[in-house]
mmCIF file of the C-alpha atoms, coordinates in Angstrom:
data_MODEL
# 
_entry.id   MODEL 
# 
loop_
_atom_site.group_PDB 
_atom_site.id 
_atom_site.type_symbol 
_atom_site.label_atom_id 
_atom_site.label_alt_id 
_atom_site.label_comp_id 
_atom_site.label_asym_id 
_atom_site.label_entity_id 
_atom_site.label_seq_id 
_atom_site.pdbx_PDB_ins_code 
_atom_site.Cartn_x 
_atom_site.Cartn_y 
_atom_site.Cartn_z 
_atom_site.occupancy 
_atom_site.B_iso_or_equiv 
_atom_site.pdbx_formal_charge 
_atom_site.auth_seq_id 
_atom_site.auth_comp_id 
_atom_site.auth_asym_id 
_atom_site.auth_atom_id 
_atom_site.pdbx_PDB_model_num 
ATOM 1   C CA . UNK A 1 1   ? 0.962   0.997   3.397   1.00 0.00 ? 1   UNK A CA 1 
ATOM 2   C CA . UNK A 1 2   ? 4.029   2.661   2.661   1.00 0.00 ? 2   UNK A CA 1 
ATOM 3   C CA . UNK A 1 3   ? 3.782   6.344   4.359   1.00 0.00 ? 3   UNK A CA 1 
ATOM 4   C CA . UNK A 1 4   ? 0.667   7.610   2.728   1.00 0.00 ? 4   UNK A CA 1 
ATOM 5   C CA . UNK A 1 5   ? 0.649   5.652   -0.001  1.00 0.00 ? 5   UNK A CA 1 
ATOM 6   C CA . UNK A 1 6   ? -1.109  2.170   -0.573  1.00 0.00 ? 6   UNK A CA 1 
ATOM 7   C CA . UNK A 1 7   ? 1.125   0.143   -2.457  1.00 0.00 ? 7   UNK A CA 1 
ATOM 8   C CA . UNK A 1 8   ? 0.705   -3.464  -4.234  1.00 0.00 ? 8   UNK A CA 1 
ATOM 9   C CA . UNK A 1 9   ? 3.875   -5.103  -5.893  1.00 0.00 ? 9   UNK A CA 1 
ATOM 10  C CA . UNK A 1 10  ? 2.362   -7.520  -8.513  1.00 0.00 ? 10  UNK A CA 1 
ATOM 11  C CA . UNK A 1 11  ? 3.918   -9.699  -11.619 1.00 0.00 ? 11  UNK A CA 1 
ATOM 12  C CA . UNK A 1 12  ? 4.104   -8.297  -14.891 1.00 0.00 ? 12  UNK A CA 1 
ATOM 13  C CA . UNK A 1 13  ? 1.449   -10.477 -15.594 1.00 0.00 ? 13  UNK A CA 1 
ATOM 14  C CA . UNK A 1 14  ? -0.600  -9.460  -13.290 1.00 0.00 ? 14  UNK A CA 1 
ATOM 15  C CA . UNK A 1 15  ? 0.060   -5.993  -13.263 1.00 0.00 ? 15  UNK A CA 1 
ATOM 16  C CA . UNK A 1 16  ? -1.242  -5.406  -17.182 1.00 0.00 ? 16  UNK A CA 1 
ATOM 17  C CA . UNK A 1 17  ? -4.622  -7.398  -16.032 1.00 0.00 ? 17  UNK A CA 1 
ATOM 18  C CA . UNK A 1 18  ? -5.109  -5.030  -13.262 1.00 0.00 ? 18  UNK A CA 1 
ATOM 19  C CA . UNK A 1 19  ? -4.271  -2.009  -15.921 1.00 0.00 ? 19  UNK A CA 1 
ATOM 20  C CA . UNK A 1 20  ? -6.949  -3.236  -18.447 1.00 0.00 ? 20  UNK A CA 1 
ATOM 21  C CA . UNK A 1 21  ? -9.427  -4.220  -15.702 1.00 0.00 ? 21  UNK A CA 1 
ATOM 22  C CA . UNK A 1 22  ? -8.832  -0.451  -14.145 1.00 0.00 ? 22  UNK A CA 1 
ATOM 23  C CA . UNK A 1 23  ? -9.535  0.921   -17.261 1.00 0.00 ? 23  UNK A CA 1 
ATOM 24  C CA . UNK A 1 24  ? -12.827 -1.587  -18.475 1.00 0.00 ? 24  UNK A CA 1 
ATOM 25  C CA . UNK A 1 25  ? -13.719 -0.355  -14.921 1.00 0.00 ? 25  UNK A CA 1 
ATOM 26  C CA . UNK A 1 26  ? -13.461 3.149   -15.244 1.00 0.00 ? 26  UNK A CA 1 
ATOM 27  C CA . UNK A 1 27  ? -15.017 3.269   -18.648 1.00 0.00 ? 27  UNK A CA 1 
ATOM 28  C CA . UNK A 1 28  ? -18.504 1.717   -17.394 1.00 0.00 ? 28  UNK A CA 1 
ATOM 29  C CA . UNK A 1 29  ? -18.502 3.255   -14.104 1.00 0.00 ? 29  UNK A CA 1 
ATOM 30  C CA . UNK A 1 30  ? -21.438 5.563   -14.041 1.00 0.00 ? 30  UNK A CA 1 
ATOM 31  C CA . UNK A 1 31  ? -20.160 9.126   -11.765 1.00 0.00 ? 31  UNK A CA 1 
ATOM 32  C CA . UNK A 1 32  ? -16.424 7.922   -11.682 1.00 0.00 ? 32  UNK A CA 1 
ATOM 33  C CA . UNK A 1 33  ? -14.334 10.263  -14.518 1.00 0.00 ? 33  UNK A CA 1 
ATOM 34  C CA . UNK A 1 34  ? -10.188 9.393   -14.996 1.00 0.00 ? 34  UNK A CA 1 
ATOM 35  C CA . UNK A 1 35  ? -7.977  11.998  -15.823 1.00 0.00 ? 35  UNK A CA 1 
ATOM 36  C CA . UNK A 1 36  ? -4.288  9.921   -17.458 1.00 0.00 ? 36  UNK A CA 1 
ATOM 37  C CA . UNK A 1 37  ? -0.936  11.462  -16.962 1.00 0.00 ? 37  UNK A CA 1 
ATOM 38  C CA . UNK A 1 38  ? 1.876   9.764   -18.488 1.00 0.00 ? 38  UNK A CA 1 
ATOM 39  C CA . UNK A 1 39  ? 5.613   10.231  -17.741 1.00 0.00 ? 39  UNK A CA 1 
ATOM 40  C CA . UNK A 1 40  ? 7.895   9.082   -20.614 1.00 0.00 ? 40  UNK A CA 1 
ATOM 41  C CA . UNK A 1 41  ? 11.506  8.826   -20.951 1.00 0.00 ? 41  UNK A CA 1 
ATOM 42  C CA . UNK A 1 42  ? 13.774  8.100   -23.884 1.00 0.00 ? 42  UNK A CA 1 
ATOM 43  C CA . UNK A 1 43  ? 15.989  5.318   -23.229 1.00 0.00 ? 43  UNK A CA 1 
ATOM 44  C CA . UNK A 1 44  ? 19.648  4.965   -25.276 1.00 0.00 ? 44  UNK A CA 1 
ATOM 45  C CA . UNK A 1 45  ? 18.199  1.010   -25.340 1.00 0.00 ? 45  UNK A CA 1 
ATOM 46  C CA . UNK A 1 46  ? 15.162  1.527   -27.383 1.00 0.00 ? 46  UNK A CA 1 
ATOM 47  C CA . UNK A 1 47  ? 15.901  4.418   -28.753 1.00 0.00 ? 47  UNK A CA 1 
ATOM 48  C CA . UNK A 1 48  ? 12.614  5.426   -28.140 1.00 0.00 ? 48  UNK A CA 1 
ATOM 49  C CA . UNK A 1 49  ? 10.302  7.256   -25.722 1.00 0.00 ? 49  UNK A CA 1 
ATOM 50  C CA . UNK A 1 50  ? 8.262   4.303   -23.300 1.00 0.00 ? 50  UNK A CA 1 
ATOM 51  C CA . UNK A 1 51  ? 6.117   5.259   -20.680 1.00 0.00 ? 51  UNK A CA 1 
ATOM 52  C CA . UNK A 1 52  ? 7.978   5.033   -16.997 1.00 0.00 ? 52  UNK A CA 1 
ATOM 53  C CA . UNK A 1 53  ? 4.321   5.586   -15.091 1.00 0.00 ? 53  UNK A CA 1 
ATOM 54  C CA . UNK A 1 54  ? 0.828   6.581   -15.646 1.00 0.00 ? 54  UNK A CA 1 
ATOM 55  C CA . UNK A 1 55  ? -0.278  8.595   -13.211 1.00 0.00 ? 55  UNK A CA 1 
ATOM 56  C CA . UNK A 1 56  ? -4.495  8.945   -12.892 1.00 0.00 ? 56  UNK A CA 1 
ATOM 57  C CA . UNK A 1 57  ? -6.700  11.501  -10.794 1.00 0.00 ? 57  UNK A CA 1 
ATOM 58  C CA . UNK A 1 58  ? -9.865  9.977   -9.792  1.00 0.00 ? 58  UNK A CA 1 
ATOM 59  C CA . UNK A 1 59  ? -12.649 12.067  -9.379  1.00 0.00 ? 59  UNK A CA 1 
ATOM 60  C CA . UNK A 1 60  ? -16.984 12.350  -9.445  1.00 0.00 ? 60  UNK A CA 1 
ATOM 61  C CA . UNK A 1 61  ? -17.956 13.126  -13.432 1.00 0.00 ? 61  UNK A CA 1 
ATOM 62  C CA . UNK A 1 62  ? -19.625 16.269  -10.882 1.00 0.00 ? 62  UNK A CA 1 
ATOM 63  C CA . UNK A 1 63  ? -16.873 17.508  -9.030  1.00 0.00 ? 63  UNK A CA 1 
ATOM 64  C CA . UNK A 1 64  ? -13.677 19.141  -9.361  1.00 0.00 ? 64  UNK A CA 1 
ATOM 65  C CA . UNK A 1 65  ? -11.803 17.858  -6.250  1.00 0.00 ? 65  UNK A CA 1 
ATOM 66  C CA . UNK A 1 66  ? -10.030 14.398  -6.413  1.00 0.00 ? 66  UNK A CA 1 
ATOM 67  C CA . UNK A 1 67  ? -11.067 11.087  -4.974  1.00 0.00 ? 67  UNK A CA 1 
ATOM 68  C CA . UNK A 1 68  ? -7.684  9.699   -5.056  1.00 0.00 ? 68  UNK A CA 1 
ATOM 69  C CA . UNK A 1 69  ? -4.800  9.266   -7.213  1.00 0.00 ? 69  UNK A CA 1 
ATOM 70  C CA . UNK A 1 70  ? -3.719  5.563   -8.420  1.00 0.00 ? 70  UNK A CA 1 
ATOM 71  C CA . UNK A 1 71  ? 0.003   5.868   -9.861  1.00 0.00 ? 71  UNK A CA 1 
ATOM 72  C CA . UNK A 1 72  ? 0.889   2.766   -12.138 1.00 0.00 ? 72  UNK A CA 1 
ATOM 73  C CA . UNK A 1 73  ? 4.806   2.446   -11.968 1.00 0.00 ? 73  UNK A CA 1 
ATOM 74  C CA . UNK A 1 74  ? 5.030   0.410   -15.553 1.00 0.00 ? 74  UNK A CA 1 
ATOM 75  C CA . UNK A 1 75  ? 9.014   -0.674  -14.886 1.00 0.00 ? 75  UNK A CA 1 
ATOM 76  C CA . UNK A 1 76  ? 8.766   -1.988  -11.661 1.00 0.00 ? 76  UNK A CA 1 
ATOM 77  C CA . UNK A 1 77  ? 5.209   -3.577  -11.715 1.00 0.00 ? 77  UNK A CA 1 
ATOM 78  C CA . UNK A 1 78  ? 3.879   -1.701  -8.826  1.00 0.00 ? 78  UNK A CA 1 
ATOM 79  C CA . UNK A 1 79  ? 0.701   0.220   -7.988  1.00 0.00 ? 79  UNK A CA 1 
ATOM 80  C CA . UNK A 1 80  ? 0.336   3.016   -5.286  1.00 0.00 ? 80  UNK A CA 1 
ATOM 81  C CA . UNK A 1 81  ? -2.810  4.914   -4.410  1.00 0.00 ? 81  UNK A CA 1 
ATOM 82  C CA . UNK A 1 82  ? -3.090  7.858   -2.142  1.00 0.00 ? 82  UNK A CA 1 
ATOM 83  C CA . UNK A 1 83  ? -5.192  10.784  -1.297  1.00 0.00 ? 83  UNK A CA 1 
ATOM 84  C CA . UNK A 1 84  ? -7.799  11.690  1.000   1.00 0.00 ? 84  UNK A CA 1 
ATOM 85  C CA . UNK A 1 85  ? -10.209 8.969   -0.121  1.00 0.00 ? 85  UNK A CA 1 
ATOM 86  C CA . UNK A 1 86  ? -7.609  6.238   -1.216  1.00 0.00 ? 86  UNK A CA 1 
ATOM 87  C CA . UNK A 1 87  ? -9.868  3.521   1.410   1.00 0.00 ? 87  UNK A CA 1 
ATOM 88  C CA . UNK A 1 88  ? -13.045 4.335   -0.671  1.00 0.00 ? 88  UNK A CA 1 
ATOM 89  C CA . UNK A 1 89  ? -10.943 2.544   -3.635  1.00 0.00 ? 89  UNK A CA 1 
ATOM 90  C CA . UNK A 1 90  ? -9.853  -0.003  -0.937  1.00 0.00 ? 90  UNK A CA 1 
ATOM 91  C CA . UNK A 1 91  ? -12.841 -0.731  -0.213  1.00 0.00 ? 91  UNK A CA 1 
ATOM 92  C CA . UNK A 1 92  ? -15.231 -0.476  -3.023  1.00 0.00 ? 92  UNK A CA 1 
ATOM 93  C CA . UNK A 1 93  ? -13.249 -0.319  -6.412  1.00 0.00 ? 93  UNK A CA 1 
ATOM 94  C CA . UNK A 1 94  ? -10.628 -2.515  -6.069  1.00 0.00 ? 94  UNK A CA 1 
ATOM 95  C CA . UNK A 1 95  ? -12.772 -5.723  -4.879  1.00 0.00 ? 95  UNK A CA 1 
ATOM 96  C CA . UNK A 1 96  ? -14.674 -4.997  -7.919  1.00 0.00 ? 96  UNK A CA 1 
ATOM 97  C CA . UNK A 1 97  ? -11.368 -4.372  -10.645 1.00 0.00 ? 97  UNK A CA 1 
ATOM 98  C CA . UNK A 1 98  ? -9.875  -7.618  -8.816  1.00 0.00 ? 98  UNK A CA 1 
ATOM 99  C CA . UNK A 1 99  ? -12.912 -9.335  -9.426  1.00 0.00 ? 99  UNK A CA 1 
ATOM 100 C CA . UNK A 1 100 ? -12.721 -8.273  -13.390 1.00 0.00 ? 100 UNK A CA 1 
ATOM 101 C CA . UNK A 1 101 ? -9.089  -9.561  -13.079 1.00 0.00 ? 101 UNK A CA 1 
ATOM 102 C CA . UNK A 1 102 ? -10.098 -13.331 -12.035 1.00 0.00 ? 102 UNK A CA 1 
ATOM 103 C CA . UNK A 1 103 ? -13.105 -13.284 -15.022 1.00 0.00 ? 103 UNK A CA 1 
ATOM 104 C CA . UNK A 1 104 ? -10.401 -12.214 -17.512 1.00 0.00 ? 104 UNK A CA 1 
ATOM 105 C CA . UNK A 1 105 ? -7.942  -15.602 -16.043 1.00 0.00 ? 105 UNK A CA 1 
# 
């Protein structure tokens, strides 16, 4: 834990498998609803706009008010989660997105 944020450094590898398991996740999950932010910056490199992070509010498909937040830092391979439920994704999401990961291996 890194203040109030849950954090997880992972490979670059690894990372993208945990972003398309999130997401597989997400999409069959019955009451769970995403809502994607991304920040993009133009780099003098590419010339281009990439995306830095992706930051997602995850809520009930019922409710207004936010589960938790997971923020996927794309350049540095790391994931943080926070908010007033982040253990409810500690505890029964992520076993379940990590266990997508190791099928997709």
């Amino acid at each position: 834990m890194k203040g109030c944020m849950i954090v997880f450094t992972l490979t670059a590898a690894a990372f993208e498998l945990f972003k398309k398991s999130l997401y597989r996740y997400s999409a069959v999950h019955p009451s769970l609803v995403l809502k994607e932010v991304e920040n993009r910056v133009k780099t003098n490199k590419a010339k281009s706009e990439i995306a830095v992070d992706i930051s997602l509010s995850v809520k009930y498909k019922d409710s207004a008010h936010q589960l938790y937040r997971i923020n996927l830092y794309q350049t540095t391979s790391r994931i943080g989660v926070n908010g007033k439920n982040e253990m409810k994704f500690l505890q029964e999401n992520l076993p379940v997105i990590c266990e997508a990961v190791t099928i997709m291996t």
